[in-house]
C-alpha positions in Angstrom: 0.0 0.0 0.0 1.3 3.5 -1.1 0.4 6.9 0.4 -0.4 9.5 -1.7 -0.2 12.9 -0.3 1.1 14.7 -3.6 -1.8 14.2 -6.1 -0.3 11.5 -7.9 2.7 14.4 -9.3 4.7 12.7 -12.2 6.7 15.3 -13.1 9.2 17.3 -10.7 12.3 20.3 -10.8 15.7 18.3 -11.0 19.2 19.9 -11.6 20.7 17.4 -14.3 24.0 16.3 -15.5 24.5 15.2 -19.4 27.9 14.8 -19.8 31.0 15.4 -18.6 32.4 19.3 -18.4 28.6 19.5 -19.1 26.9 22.4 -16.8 24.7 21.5 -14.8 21.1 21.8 -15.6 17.9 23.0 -14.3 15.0 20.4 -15.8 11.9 18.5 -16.0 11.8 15.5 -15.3 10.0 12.4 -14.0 9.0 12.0 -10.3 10.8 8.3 -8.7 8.0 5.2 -8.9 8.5 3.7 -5.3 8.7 0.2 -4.8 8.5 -1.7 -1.4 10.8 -0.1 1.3 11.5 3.0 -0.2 10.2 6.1 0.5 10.1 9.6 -1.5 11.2 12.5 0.3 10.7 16.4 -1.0 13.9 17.9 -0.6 13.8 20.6 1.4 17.8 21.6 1.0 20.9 19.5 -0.6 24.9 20.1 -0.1 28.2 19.5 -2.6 30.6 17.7 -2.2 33.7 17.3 -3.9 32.5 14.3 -5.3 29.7 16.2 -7.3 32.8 18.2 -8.9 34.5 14.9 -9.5 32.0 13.9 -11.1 31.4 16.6 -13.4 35.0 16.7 -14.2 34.4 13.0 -15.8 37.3 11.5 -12.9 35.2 9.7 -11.0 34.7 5.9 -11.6 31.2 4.3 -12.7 30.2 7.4 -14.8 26.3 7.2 -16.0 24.7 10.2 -17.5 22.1 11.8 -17.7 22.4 12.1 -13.2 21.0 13.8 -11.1 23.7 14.1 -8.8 23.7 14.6 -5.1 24.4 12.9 -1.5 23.7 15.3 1.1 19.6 16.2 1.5 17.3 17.0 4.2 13.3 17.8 3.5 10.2 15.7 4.3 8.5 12.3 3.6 6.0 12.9 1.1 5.0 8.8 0.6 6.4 5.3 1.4 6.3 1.9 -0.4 5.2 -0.4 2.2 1.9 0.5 4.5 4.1 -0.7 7.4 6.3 2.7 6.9 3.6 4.9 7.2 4.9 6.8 10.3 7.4 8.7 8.0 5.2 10.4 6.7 5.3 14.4 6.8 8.6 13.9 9.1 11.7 15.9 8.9 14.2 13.7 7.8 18.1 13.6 6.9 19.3 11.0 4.4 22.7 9.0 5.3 23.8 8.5 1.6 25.6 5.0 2.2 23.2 2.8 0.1 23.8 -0.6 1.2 26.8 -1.1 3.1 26.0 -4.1 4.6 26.1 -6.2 7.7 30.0 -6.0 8.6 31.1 -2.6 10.5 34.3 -3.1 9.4 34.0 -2.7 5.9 31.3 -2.0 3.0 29.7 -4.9 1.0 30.5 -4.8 -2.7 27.1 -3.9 -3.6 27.4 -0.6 -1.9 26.8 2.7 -3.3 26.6 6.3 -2.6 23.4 8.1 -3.5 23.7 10.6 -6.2 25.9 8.1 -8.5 24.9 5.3 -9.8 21.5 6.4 -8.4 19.9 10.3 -8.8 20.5 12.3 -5.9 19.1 14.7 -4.2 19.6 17.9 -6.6 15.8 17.3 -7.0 12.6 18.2 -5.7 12.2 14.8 -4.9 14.3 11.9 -4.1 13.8 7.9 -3.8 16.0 6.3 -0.9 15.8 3.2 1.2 13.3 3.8 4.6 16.2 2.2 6.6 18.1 5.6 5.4 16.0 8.2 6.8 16.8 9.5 9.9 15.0 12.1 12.3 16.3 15.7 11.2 18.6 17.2 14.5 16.1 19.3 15.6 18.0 22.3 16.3 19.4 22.7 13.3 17.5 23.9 10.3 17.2 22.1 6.8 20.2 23.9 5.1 22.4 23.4 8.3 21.1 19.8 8.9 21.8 18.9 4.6 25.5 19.9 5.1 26.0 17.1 7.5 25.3 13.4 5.9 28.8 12.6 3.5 31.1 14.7 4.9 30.6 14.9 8.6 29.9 10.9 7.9 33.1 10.3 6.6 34.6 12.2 9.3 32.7 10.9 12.5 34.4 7.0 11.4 37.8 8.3 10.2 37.8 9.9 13.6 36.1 8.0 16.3 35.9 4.2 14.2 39.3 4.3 12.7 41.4 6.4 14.6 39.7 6.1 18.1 40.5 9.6 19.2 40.4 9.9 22.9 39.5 13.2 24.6 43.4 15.2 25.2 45.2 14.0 22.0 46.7 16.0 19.5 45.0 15.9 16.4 46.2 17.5 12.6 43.6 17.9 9.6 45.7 18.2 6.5 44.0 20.8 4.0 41.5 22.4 6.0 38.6 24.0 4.0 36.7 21.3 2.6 33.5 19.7 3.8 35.5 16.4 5.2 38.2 18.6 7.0 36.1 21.1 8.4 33.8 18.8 10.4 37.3 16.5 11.3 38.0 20.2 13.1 34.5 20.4 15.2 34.4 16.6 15.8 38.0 16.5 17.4 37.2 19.9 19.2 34.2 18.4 20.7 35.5 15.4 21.8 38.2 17.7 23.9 41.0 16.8 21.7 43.9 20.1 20.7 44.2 20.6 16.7 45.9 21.9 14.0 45.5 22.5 10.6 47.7 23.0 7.2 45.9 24.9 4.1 47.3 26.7 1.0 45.6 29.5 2.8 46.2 31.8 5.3 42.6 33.0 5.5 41.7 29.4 6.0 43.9 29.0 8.6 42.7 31.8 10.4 38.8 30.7 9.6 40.2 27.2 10.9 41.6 29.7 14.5 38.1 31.1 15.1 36.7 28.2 15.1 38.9 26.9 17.5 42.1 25.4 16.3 45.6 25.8 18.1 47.7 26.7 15.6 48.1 25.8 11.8 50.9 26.1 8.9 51.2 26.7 5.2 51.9 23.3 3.2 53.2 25.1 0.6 55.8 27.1 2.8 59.2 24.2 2.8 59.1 24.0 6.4 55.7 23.2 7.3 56.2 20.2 9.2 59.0 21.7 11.0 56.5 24.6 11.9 54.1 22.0 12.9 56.6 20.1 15.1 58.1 23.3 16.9 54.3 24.6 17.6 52.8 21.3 18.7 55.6 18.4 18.9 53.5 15.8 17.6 50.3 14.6 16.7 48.3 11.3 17.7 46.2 11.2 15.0 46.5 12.7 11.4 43.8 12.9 9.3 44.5 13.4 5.3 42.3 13.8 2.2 45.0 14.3 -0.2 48.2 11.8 0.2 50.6 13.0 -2.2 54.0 14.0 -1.5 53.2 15.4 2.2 52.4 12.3 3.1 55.8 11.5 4.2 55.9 13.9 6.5 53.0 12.7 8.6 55.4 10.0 9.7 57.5 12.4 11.3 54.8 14.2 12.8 53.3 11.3 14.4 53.8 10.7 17.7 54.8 6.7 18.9 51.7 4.8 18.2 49.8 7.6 16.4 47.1 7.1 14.0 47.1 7.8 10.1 43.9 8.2 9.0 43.1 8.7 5.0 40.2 8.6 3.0 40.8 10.4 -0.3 43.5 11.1 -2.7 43.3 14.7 -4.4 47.3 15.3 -4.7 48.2 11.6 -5.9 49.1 8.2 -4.6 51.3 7.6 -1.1 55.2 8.1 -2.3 57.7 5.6 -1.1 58.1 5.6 2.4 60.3 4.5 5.2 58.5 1.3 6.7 61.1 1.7 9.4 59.4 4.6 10.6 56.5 2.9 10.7 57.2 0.0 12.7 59.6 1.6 15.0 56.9 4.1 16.1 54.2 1.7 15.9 52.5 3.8 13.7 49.3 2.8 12.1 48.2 3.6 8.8 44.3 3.6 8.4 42.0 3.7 4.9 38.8 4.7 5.6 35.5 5.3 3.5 32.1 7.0 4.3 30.5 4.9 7.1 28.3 2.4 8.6 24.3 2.6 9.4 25.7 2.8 13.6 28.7 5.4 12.3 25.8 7.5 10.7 23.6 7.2 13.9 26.2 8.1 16.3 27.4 11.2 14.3 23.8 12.5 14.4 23.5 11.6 18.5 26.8 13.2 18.8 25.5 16.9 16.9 22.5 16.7 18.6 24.0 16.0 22.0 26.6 18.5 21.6 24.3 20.8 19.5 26.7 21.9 17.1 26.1 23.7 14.1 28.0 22.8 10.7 30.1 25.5 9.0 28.3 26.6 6.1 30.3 28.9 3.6 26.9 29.8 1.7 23.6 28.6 0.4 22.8 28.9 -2.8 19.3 29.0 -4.6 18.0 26.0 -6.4 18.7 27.8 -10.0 22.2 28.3 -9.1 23.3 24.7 -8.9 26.0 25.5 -11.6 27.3 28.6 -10.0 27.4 26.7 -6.7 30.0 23.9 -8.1 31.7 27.0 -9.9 32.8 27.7 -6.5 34.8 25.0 -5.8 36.7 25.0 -8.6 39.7 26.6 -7.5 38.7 25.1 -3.6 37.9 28.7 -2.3 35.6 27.4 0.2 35.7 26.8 4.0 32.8 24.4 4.9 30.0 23.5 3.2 27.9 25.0 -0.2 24.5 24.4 0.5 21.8 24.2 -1.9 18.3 25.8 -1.3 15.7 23.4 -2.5 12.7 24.4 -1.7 11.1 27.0 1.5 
């Protein structure tokens, strides 16, 4: 049994992808059929991530068009599948955009997906997920604050607290701060009590990154960042990198004995050659990590809610300005999220 609260609509607003180094697209296009345990939520608000740009870019593997990209969204159950989901209905809701990932915690099944590629995201006025991905919206935070949350502050909750088991008092580095990913690493590890520090190409960054409560930070592209690093802070417990590259080897310098390496991305390049002596004479431990769990993505949500934090948001863009919106992270000018505006 379906609900049908929106008048049998077929067709809805969608921003669309056609191809790659295609602009994005504001369209028409068909409203999801539901099927048994799904549900169709109105999107209220939606967030990029660098993935979208990725995407667009045409480096990013499994390429489909035309895609309705997008994994971050917040809004409100419109209908479900199943008559035995009915109490979604009109609910606040964010989405946790791991589709699939299985019974084991420690790893995702190989039929696991992110929403928004292979399957259309949530740059829509509606979207078609799994019920067993809705969760209740953090009520203090509105929609646009709430949509910045699901990938990135996902994928930093388990790199942080799963992989690297940061304990309150530690000394914690986020390499490239900025982007979604690193900016909630920052509020995570301040809320849990631990001291961090940053690196950008960016001296405004690195000051956004000191408001919001950082202890110090250094320019990666100066030659003696690490050095800086190691005379402000003397070493760091856990590290948390989106980028590898070349700096890599310096994080096992910076690393205190038995310190944690946490990555999750790879922007600047593979991991150079490095000195395994290092590694096993510090006890070092070098961590992959991607998105997260069903329990990571309930946690993270207890932990905003109990904590009420608020993500950073650099700025929320209207639903017609999708394009524009990715514009701006083309030369990675922003610090937090870009949010889009769905619908009021």
């Amino acid at each position: 049994m379906t609900s049908q609260p929106c008048n049998q609509l077929d067709k809805m607003k969608a921003i669309v992808l056609h191809g790659m180094k295609e602009p994005l697209m504001l369209e028409e296009v068909p409203v999801p059929q539901l099927n048994n345990q799904k549900a169709l939520v109105r999107i209220r608000a939606a967030a990029f991530n660098r993935r979208d740009w990725w995407i667009q870019q045409g480096l990013y593997a499994g390429l489909k068009f035309p895609i309705i990209l997008g994994s971050d969204g917040t809004g409100v159950v419109e209908t479900v599948g199943t008559a035995a989901d009915g109490k979604w209905i009109g609910r606040e809701v964010i989405i946790n955009p791991s589709i699939g990932w299985g019974e084991n915690e420690a790893f995702q099944q190989k039929a696991f997906s992110i929403l928004g590629l292979p399957q259309d995201g949530t740059f829509a006025e509606y979207v078609r997920v799994p019920v067993e991905n809705l969760y209740e919206k953090p009520r203090h935070l509105s929609f646009e604050e709430a949509a910045a949350l699901p990938l990135a502050g996902l994928t930093a909750y388990r790199a942080l607290f799963k992989r690297a088991r940061l304990v309150a008092s530690e000394k914690v580095l986020v390499v490239g701060i900025g982007g979604g990913v690193a900016s909630f690493a920052l509020q995570w590890a301040l809320q849990a009590g631990a001291e961090v520090y940053v690196t950008s190409s960016s001296t405004a960054k690195i000051e956004q990154a000191l408001t919001v409560g950082a202890a110090g930070g250094a320019l990666y592209t100066d030659d003696d960042w690490s050095q800086e690093l190691q005379r402000k802070a003397g070493g760091f417990d856990v590290i948390i990198d989106s980028a590898l590259g070349d700096g890599f080897t310096h994080h096992l310098d910076l690393a205190n004995p038995g310190g944690r390496i946490v990555f999750f991305g790879g922007t600047a390049g593979n991991i150079p050659e490095l000195n395994a002596r290092k590694i096993f004479w510090k006890q070092l431990s070098l961590l992959g990590s991607t998105m997260g769990s069903p329990t990571d993505f309930g946690n993270m949500l207890g932990f905003v809610s109990d904590h009420r934090i608020r993500p950073v948001v650099d700025r929320v863009y209207d639903f017609q300005e999708a394009e524009a919106a990715l514009r701006n992270m083309d030369n990675s000018a922003q610090f937090g999220k870009i949010v889009l505006r769905i619908s009021r």
